[in-house]
DRENTIPA-874564 format. One record per atom (N, C-alpha, C): x, y, z; residue in one letter. Coordinates in steps of 0.1 Angstrom, whole numbers, padded with zeros to 4 digits, always signed. Example, Ala and Ser with C-alpha at 12.3 -4.5 7.8 and 13.67 -1.06 7.14 Angstrom:
2
+0132-0057+0078A/+0123-0045+0078A/+0132-0033+0078A/+0128-0022+0071S/+0137-0011+0071S/+0129+0000+0079S/
# end
This chain:
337
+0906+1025+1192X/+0915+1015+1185X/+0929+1022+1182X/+0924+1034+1177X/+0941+1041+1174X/+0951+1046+1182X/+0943+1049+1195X/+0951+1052+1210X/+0955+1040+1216X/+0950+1026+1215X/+0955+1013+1219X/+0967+1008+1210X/+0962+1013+1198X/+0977+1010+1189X/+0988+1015+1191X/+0987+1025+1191X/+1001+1038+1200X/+1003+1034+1206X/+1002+1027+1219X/+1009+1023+1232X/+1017+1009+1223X/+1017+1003+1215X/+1028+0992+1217X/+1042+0991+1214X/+1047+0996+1212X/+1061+0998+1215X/+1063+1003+1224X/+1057+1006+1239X/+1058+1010+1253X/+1054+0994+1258X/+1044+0986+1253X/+1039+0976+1256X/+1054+0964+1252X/+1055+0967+1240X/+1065+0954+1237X/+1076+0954+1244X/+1082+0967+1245X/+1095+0972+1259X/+1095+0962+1267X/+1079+0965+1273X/+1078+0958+1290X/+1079+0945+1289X/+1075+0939+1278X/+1071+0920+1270X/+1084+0921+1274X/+1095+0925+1263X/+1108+0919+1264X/+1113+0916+1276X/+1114+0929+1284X/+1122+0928+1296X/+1113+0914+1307X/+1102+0917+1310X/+1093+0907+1317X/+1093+0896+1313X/+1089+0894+1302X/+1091+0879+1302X/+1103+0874+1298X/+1117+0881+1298X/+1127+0872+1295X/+1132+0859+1301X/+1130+0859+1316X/+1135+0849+1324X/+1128+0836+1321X/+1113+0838+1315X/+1103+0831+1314X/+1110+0819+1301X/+1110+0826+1290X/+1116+0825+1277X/+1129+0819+1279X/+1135+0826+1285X/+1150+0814+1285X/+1148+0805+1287X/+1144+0801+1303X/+1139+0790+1307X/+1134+0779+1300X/+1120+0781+1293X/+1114+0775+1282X/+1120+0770+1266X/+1134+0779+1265X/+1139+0779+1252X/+1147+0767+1258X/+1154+0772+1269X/+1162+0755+1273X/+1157+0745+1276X/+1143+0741+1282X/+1136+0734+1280X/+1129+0723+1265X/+1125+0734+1257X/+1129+0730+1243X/+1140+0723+1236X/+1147+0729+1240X/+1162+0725+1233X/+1166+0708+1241X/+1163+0709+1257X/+1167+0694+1260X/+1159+0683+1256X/+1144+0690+1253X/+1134+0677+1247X/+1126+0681+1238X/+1134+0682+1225X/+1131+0686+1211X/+1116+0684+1216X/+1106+0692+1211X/+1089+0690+1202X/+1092+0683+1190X/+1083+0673+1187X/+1085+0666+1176X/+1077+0679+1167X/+1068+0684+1171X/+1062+0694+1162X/+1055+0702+1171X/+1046+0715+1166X/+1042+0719+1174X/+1026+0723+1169X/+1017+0729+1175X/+1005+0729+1176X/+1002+0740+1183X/+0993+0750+1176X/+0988+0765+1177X/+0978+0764+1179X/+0968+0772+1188X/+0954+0773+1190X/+0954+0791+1187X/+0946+0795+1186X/+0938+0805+1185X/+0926+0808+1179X/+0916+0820+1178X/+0908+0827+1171X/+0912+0840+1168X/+0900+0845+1155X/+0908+0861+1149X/+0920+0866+1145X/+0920+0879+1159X/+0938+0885+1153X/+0948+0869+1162X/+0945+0865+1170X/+0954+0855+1177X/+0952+0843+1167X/+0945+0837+1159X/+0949+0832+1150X/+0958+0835+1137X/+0959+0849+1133X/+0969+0854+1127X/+0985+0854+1134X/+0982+0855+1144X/+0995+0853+1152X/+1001+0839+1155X/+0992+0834+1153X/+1000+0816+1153X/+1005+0815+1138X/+0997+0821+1127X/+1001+0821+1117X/+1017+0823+1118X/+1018+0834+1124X/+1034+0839+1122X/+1045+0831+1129X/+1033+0825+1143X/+1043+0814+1148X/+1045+0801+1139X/+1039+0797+1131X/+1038+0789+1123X/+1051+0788+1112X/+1052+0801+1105X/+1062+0800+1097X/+1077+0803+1100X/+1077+0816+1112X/+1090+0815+1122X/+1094+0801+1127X/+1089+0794+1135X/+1092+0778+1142X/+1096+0770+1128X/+1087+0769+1114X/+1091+0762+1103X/+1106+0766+1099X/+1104+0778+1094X/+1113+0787+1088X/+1128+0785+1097X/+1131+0791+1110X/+1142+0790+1116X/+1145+0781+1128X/+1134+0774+1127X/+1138+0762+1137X/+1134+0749+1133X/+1128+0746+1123X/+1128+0732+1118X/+1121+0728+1121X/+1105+0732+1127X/+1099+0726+1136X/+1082+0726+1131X/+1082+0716+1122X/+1067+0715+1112X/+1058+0718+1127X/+1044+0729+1120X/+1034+0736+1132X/+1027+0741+1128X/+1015+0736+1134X/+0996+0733+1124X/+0989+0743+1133X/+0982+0746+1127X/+0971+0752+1135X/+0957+0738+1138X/+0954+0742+1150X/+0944+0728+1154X/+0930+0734+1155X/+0921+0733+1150X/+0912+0738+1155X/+0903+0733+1166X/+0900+0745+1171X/+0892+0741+1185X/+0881+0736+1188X/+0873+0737+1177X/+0861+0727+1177X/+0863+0713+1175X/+0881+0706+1171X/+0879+0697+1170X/+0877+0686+1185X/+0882+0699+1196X/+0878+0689+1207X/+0864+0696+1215X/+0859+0707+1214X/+0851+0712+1217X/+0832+0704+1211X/+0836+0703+1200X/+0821+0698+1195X/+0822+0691+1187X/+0836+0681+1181X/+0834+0668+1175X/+0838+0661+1185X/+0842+0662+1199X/+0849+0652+1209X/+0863+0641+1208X/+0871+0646+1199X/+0878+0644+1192X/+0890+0651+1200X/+0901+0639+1205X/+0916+0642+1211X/+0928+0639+1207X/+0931+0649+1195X/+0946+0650+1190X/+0956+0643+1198X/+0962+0634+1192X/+0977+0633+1198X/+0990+0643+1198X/+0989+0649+1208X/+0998+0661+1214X/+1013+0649+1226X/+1015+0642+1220X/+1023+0638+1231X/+1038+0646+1230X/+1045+0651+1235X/+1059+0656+1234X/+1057+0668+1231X/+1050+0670+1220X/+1045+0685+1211X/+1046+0696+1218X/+1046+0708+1213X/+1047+0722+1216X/+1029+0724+1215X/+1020+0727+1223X/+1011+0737+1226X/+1007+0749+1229X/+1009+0754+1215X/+1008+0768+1225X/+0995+0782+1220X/+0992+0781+1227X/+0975+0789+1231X/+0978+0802+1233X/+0972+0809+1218X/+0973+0827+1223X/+0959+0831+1223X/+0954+0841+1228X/+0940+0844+1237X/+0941+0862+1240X/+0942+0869+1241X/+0939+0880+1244X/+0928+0882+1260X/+0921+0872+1262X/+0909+0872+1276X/+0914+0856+1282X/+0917+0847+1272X/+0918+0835+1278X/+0906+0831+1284X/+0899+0830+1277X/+0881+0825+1285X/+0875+0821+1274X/+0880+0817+1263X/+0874+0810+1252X/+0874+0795+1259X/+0856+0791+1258X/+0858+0780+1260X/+0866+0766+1252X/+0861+0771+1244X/+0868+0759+1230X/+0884+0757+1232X/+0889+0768+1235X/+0903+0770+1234X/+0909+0763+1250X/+0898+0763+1257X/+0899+0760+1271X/+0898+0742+1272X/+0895+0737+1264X/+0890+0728+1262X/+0904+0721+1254X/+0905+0725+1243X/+0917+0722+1233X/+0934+0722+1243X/+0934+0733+1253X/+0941+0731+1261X/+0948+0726+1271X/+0933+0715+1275X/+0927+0713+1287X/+0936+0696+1281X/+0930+0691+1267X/+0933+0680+1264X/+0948+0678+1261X/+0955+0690+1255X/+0969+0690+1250X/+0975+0687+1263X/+0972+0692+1277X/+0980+0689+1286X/+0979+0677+1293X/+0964+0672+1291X/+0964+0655+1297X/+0973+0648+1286X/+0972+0652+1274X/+0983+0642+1264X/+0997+0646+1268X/+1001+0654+1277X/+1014+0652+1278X/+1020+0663+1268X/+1019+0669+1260X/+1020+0682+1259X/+1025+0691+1264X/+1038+0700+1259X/+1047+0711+1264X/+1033+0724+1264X/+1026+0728+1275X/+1017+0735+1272X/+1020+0749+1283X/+1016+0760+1266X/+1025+0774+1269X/+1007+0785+1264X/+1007+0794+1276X/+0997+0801+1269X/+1003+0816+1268X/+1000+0822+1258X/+1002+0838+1252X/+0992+0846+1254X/+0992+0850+1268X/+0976+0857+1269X/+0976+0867+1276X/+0966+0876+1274X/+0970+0892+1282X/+0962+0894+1295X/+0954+0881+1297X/+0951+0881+1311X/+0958+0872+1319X/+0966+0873+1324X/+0975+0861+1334X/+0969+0853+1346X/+0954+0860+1346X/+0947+0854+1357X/+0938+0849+1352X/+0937+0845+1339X/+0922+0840+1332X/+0925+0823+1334X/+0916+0816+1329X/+0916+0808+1331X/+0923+0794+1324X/+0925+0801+1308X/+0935+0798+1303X/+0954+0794+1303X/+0953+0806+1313X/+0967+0812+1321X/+0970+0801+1330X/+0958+0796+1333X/+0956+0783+1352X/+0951+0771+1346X/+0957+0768+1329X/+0960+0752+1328X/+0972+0752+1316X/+0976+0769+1316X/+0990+0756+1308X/+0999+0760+1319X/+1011+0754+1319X/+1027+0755+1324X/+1031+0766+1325X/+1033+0769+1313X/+1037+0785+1311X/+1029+0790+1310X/+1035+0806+1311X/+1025+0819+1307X/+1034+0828+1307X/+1032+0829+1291X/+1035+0845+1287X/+1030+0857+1284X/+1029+0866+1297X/+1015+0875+1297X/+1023+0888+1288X/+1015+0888+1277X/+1009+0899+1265X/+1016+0915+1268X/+1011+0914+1284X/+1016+0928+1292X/+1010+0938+1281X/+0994+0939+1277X/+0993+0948+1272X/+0980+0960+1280X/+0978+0953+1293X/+0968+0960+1295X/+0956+0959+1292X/+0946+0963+1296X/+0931+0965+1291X/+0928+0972+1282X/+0922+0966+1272X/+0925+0966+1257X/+0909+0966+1249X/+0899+0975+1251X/+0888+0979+1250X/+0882+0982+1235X/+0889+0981+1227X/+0891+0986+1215X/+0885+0970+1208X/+0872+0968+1202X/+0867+0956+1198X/+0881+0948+1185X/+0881+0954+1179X/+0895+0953+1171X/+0908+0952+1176X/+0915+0940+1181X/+0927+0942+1184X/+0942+0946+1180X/+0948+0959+1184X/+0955+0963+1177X/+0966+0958+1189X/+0969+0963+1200X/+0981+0963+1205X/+0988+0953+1211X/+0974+0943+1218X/+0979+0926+1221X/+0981+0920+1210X/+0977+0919+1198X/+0984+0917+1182X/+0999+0913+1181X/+1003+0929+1181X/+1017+0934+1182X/+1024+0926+1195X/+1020+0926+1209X/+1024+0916+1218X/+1024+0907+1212X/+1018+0896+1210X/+1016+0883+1204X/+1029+0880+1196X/+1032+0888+1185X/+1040+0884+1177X/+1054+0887+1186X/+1058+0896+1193X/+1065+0898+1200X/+1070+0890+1209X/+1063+0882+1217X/+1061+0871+1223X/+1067+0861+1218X/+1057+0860+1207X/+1065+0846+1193X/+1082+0846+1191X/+1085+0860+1187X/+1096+0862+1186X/+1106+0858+1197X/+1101+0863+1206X/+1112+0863+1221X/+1113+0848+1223X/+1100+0836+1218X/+1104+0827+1228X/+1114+0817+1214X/+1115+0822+1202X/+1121+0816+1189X/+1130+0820+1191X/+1134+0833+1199X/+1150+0835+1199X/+1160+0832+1207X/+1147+0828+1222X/+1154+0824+1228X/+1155+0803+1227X/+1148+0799+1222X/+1146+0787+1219X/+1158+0785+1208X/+1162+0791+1202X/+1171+0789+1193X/+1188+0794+1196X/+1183+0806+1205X/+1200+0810+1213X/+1204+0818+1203X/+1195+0827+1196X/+1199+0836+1183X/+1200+0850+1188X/+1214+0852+1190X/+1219+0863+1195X/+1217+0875+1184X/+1220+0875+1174X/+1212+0886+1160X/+1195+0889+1160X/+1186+0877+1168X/+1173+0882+1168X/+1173+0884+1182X/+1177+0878+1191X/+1175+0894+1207X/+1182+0905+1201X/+1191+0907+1195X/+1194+0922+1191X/+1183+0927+1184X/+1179+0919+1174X/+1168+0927+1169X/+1151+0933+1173X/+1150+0923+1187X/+1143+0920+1194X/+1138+0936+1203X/+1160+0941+1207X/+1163+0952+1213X/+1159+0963+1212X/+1157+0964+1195X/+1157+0973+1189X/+1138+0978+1188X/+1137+0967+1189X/+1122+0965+1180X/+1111+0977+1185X/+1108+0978+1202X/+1102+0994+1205X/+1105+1007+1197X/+1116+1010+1193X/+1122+1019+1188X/+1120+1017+1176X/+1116+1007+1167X/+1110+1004+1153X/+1098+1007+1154X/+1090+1001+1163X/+1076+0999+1161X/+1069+1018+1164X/+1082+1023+1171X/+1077+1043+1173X/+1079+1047+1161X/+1087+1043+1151X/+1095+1049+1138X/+1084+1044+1131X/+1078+1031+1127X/+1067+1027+1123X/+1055+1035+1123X/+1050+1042+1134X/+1039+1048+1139X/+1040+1063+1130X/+1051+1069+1128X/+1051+1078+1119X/+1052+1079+1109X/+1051+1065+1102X/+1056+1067+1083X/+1041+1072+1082X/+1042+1077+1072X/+1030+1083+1062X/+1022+1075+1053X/+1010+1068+1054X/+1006+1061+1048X/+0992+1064+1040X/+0990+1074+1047X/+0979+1086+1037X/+0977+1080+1021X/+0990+1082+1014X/+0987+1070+1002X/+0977+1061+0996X/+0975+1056+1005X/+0968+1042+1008X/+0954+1046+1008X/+0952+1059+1014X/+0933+1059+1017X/+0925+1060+1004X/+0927+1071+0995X/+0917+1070+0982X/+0915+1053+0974X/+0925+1047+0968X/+0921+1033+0963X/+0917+1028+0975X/+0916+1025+0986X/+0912+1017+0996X/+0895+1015+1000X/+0898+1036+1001X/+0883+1037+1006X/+0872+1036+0998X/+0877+1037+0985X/+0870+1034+0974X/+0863+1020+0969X/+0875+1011+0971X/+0873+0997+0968X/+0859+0991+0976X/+0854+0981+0968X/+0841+0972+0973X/+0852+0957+0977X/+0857+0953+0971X/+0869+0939+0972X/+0881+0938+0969X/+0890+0935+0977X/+0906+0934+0975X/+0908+0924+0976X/+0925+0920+0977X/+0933+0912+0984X/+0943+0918+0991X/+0944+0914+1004X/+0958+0916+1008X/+0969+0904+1009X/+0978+0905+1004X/+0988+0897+0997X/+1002+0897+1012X/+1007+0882+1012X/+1023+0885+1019X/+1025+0873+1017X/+1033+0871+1021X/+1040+0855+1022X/+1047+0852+1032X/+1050+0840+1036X/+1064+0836+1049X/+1054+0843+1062X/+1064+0847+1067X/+1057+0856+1083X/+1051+0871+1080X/+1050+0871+1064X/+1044+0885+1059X/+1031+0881+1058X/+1025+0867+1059X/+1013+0864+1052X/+1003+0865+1066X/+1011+0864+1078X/+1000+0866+1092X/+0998+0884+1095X/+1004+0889+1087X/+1002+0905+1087X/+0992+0909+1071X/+0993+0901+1063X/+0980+0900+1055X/+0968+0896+1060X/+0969+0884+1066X/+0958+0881+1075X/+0951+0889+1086X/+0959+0896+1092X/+0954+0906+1102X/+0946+0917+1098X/+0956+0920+1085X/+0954+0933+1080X/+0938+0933+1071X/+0936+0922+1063X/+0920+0918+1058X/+0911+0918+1071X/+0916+0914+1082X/+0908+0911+1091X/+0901+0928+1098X/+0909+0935+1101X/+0907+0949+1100X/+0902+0952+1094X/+0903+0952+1079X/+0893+0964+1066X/+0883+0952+1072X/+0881+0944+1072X/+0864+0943+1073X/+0856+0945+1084X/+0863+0938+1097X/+0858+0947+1110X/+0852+0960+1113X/+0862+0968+1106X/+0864+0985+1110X/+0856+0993+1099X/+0859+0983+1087X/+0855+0994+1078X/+0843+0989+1062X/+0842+0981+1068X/+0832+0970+1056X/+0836+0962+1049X/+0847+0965+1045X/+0855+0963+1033X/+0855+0947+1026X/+0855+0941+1019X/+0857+0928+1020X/+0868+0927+1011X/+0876+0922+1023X/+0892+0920+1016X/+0895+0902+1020X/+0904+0900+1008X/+0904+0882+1009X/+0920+0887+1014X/+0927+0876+1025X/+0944+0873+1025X/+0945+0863+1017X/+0956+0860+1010X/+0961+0855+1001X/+0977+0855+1002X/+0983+0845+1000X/+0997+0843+1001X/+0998+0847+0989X/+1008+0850+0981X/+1016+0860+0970X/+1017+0843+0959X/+1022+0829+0967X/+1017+0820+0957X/+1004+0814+0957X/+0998+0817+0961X/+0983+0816+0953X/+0976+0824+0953X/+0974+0834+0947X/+0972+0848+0940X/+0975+0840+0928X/+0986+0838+0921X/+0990+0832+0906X/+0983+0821+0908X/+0976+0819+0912X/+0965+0807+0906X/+0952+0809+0902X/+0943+0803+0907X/+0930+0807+0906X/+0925+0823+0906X/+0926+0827+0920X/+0921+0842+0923X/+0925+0849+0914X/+0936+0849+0909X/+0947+0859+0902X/+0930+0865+0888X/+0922+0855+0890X/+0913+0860+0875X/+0907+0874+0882X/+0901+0873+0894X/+0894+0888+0902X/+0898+0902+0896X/+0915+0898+0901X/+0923+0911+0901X/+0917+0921+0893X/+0918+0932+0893X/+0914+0937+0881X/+0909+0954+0884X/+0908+0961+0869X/+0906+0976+0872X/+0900+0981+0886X/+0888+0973+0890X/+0880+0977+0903X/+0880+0968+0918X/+0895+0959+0915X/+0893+0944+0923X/+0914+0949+0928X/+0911+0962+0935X/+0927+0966+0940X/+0933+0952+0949X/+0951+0955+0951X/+0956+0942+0955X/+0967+0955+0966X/+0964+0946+0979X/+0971+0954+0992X/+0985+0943+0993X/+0994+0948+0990X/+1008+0945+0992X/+1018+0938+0997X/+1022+0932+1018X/+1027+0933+1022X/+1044+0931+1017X/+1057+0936+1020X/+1072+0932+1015X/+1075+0934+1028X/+1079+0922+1038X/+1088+0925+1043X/+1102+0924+1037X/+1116+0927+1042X/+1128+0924+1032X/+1131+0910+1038X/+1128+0903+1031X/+1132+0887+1036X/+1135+0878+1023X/+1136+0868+1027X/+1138+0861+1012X/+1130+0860+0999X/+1116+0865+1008X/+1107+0862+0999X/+1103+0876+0990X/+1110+0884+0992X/+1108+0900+0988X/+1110+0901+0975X/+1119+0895+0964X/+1121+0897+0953X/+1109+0887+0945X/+1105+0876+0946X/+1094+0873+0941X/+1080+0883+0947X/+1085+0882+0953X/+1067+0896+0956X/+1071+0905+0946X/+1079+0913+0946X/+1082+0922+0935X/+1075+0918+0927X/+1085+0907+0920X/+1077+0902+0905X/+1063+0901+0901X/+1058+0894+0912X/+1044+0895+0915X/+1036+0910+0912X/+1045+0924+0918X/+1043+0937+0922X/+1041+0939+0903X/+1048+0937+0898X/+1052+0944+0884X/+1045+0936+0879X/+1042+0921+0877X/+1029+0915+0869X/+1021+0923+0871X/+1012+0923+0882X/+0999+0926+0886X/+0997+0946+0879X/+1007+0950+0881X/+1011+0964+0874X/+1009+0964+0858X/+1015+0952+0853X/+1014+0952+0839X/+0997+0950+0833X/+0992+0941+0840X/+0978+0935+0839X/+0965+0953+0844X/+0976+0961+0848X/+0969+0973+0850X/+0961+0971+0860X/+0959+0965+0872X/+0958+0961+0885X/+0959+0970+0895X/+0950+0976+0900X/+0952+0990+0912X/+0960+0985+0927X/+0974+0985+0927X/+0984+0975+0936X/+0989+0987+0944X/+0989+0982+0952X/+0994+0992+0965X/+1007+0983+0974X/+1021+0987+0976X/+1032+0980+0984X/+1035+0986+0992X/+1030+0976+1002X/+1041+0986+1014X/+1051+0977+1018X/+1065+0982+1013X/+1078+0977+1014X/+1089+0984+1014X/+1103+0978+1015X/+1115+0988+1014X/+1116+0995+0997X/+1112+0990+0985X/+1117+0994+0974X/+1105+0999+0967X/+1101+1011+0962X/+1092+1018+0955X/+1095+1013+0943X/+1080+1015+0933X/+1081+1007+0922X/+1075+1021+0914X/+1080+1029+0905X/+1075+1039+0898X/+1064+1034+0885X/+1055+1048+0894X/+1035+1042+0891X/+1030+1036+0900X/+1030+1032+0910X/+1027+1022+0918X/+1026+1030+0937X/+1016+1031+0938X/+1012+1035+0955X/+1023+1028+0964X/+1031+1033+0967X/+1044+1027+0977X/+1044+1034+0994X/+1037+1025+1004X/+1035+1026+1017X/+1048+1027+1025X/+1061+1036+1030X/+1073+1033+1030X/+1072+1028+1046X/+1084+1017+1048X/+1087+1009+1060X/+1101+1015+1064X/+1107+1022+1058X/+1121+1024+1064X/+1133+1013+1059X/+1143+1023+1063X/+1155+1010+1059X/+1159+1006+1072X/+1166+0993+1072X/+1176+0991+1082X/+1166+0979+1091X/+1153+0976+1091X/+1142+0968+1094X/+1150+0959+1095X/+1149+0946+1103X/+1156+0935+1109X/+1146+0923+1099X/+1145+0911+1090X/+1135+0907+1082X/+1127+0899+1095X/+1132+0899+1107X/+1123+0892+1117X/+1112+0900+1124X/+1114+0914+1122X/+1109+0921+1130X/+1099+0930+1120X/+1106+0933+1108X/+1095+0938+1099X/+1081+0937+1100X/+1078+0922+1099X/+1063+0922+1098X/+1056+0928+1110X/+1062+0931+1121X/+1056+0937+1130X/+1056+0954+1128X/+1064+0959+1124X/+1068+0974+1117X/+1055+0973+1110X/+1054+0966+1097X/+1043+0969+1090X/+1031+0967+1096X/+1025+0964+1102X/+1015+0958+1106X/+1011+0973+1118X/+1021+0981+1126X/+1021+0988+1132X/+1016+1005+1125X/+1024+1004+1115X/+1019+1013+1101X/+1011+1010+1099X/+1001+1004+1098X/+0989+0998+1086X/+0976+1003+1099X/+0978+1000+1115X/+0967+1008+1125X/+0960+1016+1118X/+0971+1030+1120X/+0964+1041+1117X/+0957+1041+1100X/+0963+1035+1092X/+0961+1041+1083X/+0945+1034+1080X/+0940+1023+1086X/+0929+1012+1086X/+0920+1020+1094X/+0922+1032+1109X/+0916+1038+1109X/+0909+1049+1099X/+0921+1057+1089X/+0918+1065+1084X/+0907+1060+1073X/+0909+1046+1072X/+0898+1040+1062X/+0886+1042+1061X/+0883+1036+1072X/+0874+1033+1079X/+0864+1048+1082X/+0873+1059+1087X/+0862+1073+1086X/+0860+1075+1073X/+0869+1075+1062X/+0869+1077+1049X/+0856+1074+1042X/+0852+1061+1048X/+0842+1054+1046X/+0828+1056+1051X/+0828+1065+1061X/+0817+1070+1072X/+0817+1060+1080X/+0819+1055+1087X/+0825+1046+1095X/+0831+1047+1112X/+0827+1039+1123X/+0832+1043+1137X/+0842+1034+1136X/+0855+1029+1132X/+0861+1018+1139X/+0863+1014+1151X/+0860+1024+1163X/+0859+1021+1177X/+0842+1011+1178X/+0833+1009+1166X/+0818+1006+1168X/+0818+0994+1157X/+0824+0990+1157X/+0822+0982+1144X/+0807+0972+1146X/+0798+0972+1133X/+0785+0969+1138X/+0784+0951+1142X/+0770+0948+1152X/+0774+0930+1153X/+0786+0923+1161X/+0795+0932+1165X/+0807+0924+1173X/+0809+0929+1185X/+0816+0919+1194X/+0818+0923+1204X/+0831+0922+1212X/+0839+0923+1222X/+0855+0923+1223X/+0856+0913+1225X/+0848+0903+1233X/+0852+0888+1238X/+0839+0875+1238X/+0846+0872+1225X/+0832+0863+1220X/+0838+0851+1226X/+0832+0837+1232X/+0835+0827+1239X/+0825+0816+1231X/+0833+0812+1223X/+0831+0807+1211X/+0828+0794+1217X/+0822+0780+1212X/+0821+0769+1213X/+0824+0753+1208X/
# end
């Protein structure tokens, strides 16, 4: 897992350059026949990644976008109206039946249908339109780390270019070179409350909340852990009763709009005496601070953090006595129903 994680910023390089032509294309396609909305399939880490497509498409393009679930056409028989809509299917094997199926129908409805998947020859890849291949390689590691990082990369390139946003292909440019600078922050910090804990949260918001998602998804695969994701506003609701001396709270900040309410959130949960861990640009004294670097693009962050957080999920994980390459009961390519 931690040698597949290392390769993606050599991986996202190749995404950019390869699939650019793809991405233009598609972005001007977009642009002549608006998506009235759009529509995300996945499972696991690739459901976290629609997450992020979900709030990017909201967020900078206007473009309300659900996640559909695949059993709704798989085993209730049930066919969403997808007409005009954005469909787009990320997969890591692309051989999920369910998702094959959900696919299968978005395209008879007429449906702009785009798949995000790291096998370009699966079968997934040979019913949508497009294909935006992952370019990550064979990816063996039952926990996905590096097609992850593709995925969101992916997301990004086809938002930027769907939008014609010349500040996120710069930041796009940059992003290999982030995600190597990422690989080296020190997050050692993190292992004693972590490996210790029986229940957390991992906290984010906006496009930080699909790197919460991922990131819960990890401690418990790799390392037992039972960690809940939680967006930063609902945490102050209900759950917020958990928190507590033996119930630590995992952080994410990217620097985005939403970064100074996380704070506040940071220093409540501090005051309440709350074992809180941030990984963000601004250290909070007392407080376990995971550093991301300055200078982070806020579109590209979440992928920085999430690139940081690999190793340190492995270090958990042995902490714990633990194989993360073995995680018990799973397997790399479940073909769900």
């Amino acid at each position: 897992m931690l040698r597949e994680a290392r390769e993606a910023p050599r991986i996202v390089a190749r995404l950019i350059a390869e699939n650019e032509g793809a991405c233009r294309a598609l972005g001007e396609r977009l642009r002549a026949a608006p998506p009235p909305f759009a529509v995300t399939c996945g499972r696991g880490s690739s459901d976290n990644a629609a997450t992020f497509a979900k709030y990017l498409f909201e967020i900078r393009l206007g473009v309300v976008t659900a996640s559909v679930g695949p059993s709704v056409r798989s085993v209730y028989e049930a066919t969403p109206r997808m007409r005009g809509a954005l469909f787009l299917a990320i997969s890591q094997s692309g051989k999920s039946p369910d998702l094959l199926q959900l696919a299968e129908a978005a395209r008879a409805e007429g449906a702009v249908t785009v798949a995000l998947v790291n096998d370009a020859s699966s079968p997934l890849a040979a019913l949508c339109e497009t294909v935006l291949p992952l370019h990550a390689g064979p990816e063996r590691s039952v926990a996905a780390t590096k097609s992850f990082i593709a995925a969101l990369a992916a997301i990004l390139q086809l938002a930027a270019h769907w939008r014609r946003d010349s500040a996120l292909l710069e930041a796009l440019a940059r992003l290999p070179d982030d995600l190597d600078a990422a690989l080296r922050r020190d997050w050692s910090a993190g292992v004693p409350i972590l490996a210790a804990a029986k229940n957390l949260y991992v906290v984010g918001r906006g496009p930080g909340f699909a790197i919460a998602q991922e990131a819960a998804l990890k401690l418990k695969e790799t390392s037992g852990l039972h960690a809940e994701a939680l967006s930063a506003a609902e945490l102050m609701h209900g759950p917020l009763a958990l928190a507590g001396a033996d119930f630590p709270v995992l952080v994410f900040c990217p620097p985005d709009e939403a970064l100074a309410g996380i704070m506040e959130l940071v220093h409540d949960l501090h005051k309440r005496r709350v074992p809180v861990i941030v990984a963000g640009p601004r250290a909070v004294p007392g407080i376990v601070t995971l550093p991301i670097g300055d200078g982070l693009d806020p579109h590209t962050a979440p992928l920085a953090l999430i690139q940081s957080f690999y190793p340190l999920v492995d270090a958990i994980a042995r902490a714990r006595g633990r194989d993360p390459d073995n995680p018990p009961h799973l397997k790399k390519v479940t073909e769900t129903v």
